[in-house]
C-alpha positions in Angstrom: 7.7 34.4 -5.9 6.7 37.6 -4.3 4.2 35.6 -2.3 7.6 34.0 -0.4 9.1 37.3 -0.3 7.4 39.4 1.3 9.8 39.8 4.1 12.3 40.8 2.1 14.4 37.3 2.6 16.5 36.8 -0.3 15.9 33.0 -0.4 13.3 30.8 0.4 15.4 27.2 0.4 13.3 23.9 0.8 15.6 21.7 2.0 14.5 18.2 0.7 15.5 14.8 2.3 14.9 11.1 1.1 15.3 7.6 2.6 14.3 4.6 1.8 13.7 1.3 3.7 16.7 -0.4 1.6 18.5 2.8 2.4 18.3 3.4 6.2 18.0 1.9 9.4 14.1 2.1 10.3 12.7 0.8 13.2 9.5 1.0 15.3 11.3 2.7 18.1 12.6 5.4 16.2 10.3 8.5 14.1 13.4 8.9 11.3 16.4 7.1 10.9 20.4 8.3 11.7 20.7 8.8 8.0 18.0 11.5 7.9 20.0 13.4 10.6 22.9 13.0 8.9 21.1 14.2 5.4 20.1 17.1 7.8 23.3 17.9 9.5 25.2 18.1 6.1 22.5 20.3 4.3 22.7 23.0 7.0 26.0 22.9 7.3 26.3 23.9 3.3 24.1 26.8 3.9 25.8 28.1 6.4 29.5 27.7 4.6 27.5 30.3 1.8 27.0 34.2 2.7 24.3 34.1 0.2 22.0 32.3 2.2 22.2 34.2 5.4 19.0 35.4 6.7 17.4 33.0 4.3 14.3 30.8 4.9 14.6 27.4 5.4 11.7 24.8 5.3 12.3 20.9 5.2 10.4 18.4 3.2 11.2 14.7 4.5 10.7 11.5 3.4 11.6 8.6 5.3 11.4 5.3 4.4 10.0 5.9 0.7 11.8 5.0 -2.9 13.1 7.5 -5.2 11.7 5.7 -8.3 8.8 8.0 -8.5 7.2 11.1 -7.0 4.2 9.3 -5.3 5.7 11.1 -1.7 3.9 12.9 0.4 7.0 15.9 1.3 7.8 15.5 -2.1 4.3 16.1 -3.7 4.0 19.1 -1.2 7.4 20.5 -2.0 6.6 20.8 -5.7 3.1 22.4 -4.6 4.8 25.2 -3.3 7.0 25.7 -5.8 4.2 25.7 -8.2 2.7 28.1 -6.2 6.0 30.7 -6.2 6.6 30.3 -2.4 10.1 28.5 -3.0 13.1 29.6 -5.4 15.7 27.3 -3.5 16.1 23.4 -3.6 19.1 21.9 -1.7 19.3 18.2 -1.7 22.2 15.6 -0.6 22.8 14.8 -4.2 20.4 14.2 -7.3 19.1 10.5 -6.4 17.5 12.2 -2.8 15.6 14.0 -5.1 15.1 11.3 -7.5 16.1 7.7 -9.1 14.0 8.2 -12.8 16.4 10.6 -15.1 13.8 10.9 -17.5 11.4 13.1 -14.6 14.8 14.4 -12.9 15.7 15.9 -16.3 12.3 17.3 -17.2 12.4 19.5 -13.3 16.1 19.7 -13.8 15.7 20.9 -17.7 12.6 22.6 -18.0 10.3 23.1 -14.8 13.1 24.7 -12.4 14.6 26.8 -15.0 11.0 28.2 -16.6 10.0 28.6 -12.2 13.1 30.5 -11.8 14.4 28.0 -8.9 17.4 27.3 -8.4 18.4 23.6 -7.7 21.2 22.6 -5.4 23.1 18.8 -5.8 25.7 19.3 -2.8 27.6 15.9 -3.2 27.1 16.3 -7.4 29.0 19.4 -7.6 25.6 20.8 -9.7 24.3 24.3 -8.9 21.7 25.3 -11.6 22.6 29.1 -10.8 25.8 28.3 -13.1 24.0 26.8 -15.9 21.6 28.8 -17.4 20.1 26.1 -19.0 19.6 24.1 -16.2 21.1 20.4 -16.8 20.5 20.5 -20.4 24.3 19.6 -22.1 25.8 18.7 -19.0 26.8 15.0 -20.4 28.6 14.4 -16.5 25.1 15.2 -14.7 23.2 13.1 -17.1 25.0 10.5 -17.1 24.9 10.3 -13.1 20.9 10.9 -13.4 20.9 7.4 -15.8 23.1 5.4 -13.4 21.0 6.3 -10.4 17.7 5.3 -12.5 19.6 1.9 -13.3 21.3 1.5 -9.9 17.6 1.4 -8.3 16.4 -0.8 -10.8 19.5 -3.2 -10.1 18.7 -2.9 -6.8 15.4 -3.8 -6.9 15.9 -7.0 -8.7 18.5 -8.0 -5.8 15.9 -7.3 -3.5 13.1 -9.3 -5.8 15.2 -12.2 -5.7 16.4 -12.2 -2.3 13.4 -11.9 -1.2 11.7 -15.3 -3.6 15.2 -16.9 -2.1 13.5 -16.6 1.7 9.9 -17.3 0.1 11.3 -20.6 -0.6 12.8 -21.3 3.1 9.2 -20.5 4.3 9.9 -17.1 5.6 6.7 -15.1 5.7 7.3 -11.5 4.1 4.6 -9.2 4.3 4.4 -6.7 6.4 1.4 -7.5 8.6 0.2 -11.0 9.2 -3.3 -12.1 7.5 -6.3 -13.0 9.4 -5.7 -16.0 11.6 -2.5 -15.4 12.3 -0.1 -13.1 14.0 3.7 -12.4 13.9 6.1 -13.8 16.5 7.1 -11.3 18.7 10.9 -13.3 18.8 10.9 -13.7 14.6 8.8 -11.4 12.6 9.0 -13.8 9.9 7.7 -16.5 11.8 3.1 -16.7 12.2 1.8 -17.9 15.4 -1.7 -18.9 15.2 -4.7 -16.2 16.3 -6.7 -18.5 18.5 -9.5 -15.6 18.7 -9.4 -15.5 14.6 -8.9 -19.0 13.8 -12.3 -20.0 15.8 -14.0 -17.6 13.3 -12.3 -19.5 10.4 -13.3 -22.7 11.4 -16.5 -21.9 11.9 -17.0 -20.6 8.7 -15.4 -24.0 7.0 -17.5 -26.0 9.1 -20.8 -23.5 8.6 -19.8 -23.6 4.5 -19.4 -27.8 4.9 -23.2 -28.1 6.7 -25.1 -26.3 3.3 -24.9 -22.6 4.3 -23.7 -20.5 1.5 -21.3 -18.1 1.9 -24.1 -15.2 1.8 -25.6 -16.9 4.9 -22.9 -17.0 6.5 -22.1 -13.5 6.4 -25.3 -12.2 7.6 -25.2 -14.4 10.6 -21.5 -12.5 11.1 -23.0 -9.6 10.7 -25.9 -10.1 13.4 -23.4 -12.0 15.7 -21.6 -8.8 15.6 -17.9 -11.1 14.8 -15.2 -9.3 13.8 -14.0 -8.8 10.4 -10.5 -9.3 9.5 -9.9 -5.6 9.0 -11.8 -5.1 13.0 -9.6 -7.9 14.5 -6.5 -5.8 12.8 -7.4 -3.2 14.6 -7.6 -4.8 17.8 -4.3 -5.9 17.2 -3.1 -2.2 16.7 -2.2 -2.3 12.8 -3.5 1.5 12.0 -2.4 0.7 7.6 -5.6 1.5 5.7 -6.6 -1.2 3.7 -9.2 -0.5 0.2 -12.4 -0.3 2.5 -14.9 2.8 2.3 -15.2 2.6 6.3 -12.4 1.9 7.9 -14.1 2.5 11.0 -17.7 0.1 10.3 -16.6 -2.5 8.3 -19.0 -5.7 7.5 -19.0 -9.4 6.4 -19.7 -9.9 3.0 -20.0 -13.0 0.6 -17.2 -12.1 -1.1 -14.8 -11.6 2.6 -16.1 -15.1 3.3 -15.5 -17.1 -0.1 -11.7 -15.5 0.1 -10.9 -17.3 3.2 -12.7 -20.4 2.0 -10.4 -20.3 -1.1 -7.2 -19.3 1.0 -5.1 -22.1 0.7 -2.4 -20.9 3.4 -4.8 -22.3 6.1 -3.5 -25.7 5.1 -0.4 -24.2 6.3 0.8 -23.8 3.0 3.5 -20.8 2.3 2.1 -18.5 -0.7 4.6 -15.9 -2.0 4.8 -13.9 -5.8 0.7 -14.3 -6.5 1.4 -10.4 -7.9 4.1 -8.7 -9.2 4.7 -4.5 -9.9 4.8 -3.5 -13.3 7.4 -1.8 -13.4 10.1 -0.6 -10.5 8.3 2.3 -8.7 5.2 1.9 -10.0 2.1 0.8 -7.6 0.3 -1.1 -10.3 0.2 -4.8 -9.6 -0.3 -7.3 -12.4 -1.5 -11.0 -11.3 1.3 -14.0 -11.9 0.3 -17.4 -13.5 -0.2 -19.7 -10.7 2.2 -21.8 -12.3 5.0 -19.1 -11.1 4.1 -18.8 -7.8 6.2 -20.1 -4.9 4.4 -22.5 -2.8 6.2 -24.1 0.7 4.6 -26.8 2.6 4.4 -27.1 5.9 5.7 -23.5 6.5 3.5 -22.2 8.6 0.4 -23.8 11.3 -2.3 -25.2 10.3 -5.9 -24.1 10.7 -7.8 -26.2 8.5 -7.0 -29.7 7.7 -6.0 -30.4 4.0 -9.1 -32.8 3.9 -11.9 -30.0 5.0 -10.1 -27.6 2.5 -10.3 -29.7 -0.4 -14.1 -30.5 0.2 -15.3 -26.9 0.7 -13.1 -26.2 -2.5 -15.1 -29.0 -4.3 -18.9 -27.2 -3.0 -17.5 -24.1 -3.9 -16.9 -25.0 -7.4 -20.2 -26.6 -7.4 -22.2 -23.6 -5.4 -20.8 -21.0 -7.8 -22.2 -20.6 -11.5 -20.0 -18.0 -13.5 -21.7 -14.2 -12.9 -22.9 -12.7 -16.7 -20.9 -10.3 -18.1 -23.5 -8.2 -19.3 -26.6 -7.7 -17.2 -30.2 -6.0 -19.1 -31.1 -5.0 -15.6 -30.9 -0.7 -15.4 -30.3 -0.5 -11.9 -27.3 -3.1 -11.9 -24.5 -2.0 -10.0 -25.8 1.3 -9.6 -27.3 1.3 -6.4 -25.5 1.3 -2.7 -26.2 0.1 0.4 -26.8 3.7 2.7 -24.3 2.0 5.1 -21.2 -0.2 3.7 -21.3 1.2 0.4 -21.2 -1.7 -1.4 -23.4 -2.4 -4.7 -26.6 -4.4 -4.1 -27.9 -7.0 -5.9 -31.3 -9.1 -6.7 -31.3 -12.2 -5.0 -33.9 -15.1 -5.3 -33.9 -16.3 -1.2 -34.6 -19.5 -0.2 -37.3 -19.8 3.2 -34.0 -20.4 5.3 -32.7 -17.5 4.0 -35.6 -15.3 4.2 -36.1 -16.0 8.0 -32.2 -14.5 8.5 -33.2 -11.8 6.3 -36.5 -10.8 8.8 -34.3 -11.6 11.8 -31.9 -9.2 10.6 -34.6 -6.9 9.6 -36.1 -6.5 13.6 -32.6 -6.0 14.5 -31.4 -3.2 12.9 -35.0 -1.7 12.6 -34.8 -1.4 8.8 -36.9 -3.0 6.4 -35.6 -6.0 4.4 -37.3 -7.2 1.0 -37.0 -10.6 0.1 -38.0 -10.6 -3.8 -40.7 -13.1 -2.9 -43.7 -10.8 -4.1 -42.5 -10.6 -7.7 
């Protein structure tokens, strides 16, 4: 604490505001919502009804557009930082479910961490002031009671939301966020995919490439020395700055694996896919994989790329092609060594001559030296 006091202010109070998407009114056009002025408006305005807070120091932690069921936040996580670190001994919030929705964490900072930190914690809308209970929230049946109902309330809430949402699944309304490769979003109805003429070339080509005997390793070298764009590059083009699981997000390549994915991507049939994963729990980012079975599937929902007739024979030399990987490999170096460049693991490959002529073409045009395992 004497870290944050050093100019003699009496208080340093961290002013903490939450919103969620359910919550608020966000919007492209707008960098916070009305709510998150409001939360603002009516926080300051407490400080400044209090005596004991003049001259204090006020910093502001926000949150806009992110759930209260756990403390994965960014202003949040930095918030708690600096109270680790004694630079804040004030928290002011709306009321207790800004903070957070889980009473079980609520009641451990509300319990244990503030009180042992010396910090005091502000409610305004709960009526709770932790400077009156010297124990923190610890007996106060009214405040843990409301700490409960705001855990449940979310988890109510985001069942409504589950099941609204499966309820415009079923109409054919697309719901993610950003549109997959070979499609983009109306600009008229963001649930409504327009085809991405640039993309859906690239797709074609790949079924058609797949259909004529090139395996899917083929056809993502010649990608690769054809310089085409990978789904995550033609995002990019199309201004979508999310970071997706990729190493480089910057030099991103064509791999086997990026090619059999869209061979096996039954949405270019234009087939509506929705519930393939679920969360495991509300506010938790662990996904869990649903039984086919239970997913909801819409025909006709969106346009077609590839016929149903090329799909299903690709499918069928796919199953063919592929030959179950071993689960337990006596090699030493298996999976243990990267390429300098993408990062991803390497593996021993027997090459056909086909193969090993767009494995030396490759080889003069990035200058590096390519071994085919034919010397063995």
């Amino acid at each position: 604490m004497e870290k944050a006091l050093q100019s003699g202010t009496k208080y340093v109070i961290a002013i903490y505001i939450r919103l969620s998407t359910e919550d608020g009114d966000l919007s492209n056009e707008k960098n916070e919502s009305n709510s998150v002025g409001n939360q603002r408006a009516f926080i300051h305005q407490y400080i400044e009804q209090h005596s004991e807070f003049s001259g204090a120091q006020i910093l502001e932690f926000c949150d806009d557009g992110y759930s209260g069921t756990n403390m994965e936040r960014p202003a949040v996580k930095r918030l708690l930082r600096q109270v680790r670190e004694r630079e804040i001994n004030c928290i002011i919030v709306k009321d207790m479910s800004r903070f957070g929705r889980d009473y079980i964490i609520v009641g451990d900072y509300l319990e244990q961490i503030f009180p042992f930190l010396d910090v005091r914690f502000i409610a305004i809308n709960d009526g709770y002031d932790s400077k009156d209970h010297k124990y923190g929230a610890a007996g106060l049946i009214d405040v843990s009671f409301r700490n409960v109902i705001y855990d449940l309330y979310s988890k109510e809430l985001s069942e409504k939301v589950r099941s609204t949402k499966k309820q415009l699944a079923e109409k054919g309304y697309y719901l993610a966020p950003f549109a997959f490769f070979g499609y983009q979003k109306s600009p008229e109805d963001k649930h409504t995919l327009l085809v991405d003429e640039a993309a859906a070339a690239t797709i074609r080509r790949i079924f058609d490439l797949f259909v004529n005997g090139l395996s899917t390793y083929e056809i993502a070298r010649t990608f690769n020395i054809e310089g085409v764009l990978t789904p995550l590059q033609r995002k990019r083009t199309q201004s979508v700055t999310r970071k997706w699981n990729c190493i480089d997000q910057n030099r991103n390549y064509w791999t086997s694996g990026t090619v059999r994915k869209i061979l096996n991507d039954v949405r270019y049939t234009g087939k509506a896919v929705y519930g393939k994963t679920t969360r495991k729990k509300v506010g938790s980012h662990e996904t869990k994989r649903v039984e086919e079975s239970q997913w909801t599937v819409v025909d006709n929902a969106i346009p077609v790329i590839i016929p149903s007739e090329l799909f299903e024979t690709a499918k069928k030399l796919s199953e063919f092609s592929c030959s179950p990987a071993p689960k337990v490999s006596n090699r030493v170096f298996y999976r243990k060594i990267r390429c300098g460049h993408c990062r991803l693991a390497m593996t021993y490959m027997y090459e056909s001559p086909k193969s090993i002529l767009h494995l030396l073409y490759l080889s003069s045009k990035t200058g590096y030296r390519v071994s085919t395992g034919q010397n063995k």
